[in-house]
N, C-alpha and C positions, 0 to 999 in steps of 0.2 A: 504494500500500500504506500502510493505516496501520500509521503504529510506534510509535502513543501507545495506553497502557490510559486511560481517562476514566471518570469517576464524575460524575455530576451531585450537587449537595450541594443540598438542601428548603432553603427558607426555615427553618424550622422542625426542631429534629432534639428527638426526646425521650430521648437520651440522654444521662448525663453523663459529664465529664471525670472520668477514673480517677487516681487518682496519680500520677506520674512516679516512673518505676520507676529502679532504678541498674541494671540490665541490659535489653535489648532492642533491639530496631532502632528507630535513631534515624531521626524522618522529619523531613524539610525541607521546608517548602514554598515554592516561589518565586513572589514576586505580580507581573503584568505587568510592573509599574513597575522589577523587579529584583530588590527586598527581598525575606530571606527569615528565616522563623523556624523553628524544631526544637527538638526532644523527642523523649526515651526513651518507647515505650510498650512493652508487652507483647506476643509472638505474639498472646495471646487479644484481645487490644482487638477492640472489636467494631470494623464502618464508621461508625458511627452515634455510637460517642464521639468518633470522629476527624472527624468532620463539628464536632459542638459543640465540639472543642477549637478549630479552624480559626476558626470564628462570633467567638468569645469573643476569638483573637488580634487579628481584624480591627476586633471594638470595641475592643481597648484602643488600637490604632493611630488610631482615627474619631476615640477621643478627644484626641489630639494634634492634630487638625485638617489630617491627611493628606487631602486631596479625591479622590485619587485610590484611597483606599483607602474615604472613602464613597461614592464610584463603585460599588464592588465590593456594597460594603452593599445599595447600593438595587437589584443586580441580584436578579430573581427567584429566577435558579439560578445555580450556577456551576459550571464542567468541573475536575475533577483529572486533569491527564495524567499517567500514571507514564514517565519520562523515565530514571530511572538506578534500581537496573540495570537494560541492558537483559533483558527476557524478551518470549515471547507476549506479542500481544495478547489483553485481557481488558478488562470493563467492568464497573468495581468500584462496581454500584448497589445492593444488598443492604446493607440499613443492618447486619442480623444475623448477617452473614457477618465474618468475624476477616481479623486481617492473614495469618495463618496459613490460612486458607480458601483468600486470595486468592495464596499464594507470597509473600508480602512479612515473610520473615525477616532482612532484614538490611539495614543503611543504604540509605536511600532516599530520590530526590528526586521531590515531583509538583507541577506549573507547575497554576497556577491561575488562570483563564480566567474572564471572562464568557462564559456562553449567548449 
């Protein structure tokens, strides 16, 4: 049985980062290696600004000279598993689909994978 939701994240996302809001569910993401980053977004955030916010973390980290985080860079795609809370599985590929589309109203963690 899987018990991960996964989102595969494009090279490429044509959305932008929204502002950090002072309310919403805060997501976390955790990268192989451990490290994790978070922010407030909004029910409404689309997948698709949460893709580019994710892109934009990982270059500012590439810039530090983390190798294991331009690992992650040069991969094609990359999987989001939603890990905490638990719910259903679901696969959050829909760039246009909200956090609220997908049940993700409240503190969340998703593990992030190479393809």
């Amino acid at each position: 049985i899987d018990i991960f939701n996964t989102t595969v994240i494009p090279a490429i996302s044509k959305y932008e980062i929204p502002p950090e809001p002072r309310e919403g569910p805060r997501i976390a993401i955790k990268l192989p290696n451990g490290q994790r980053f978070c922010r407030r977004f909004t029910k409404t955030t689309r997948i698709g600004s949460l893709h580019s916010w994710i892109k934009s973390e990982l270059n500012e980290q590439s810039d530090e000279n983390k190798s294991d985080v331009k690992e992650l860079l040069g991969s094609k795609r990359f999987v989001l598993k939603l890990v905490a809370p638990p719910c259903t599985c679901k696969i959050l590929e829909d760039e246009n689909f909200t956090l609220s589309d997908y049940e993700i109203l409240s503190d969340t963690l998703l593990v992030l994978e190479n393809d």
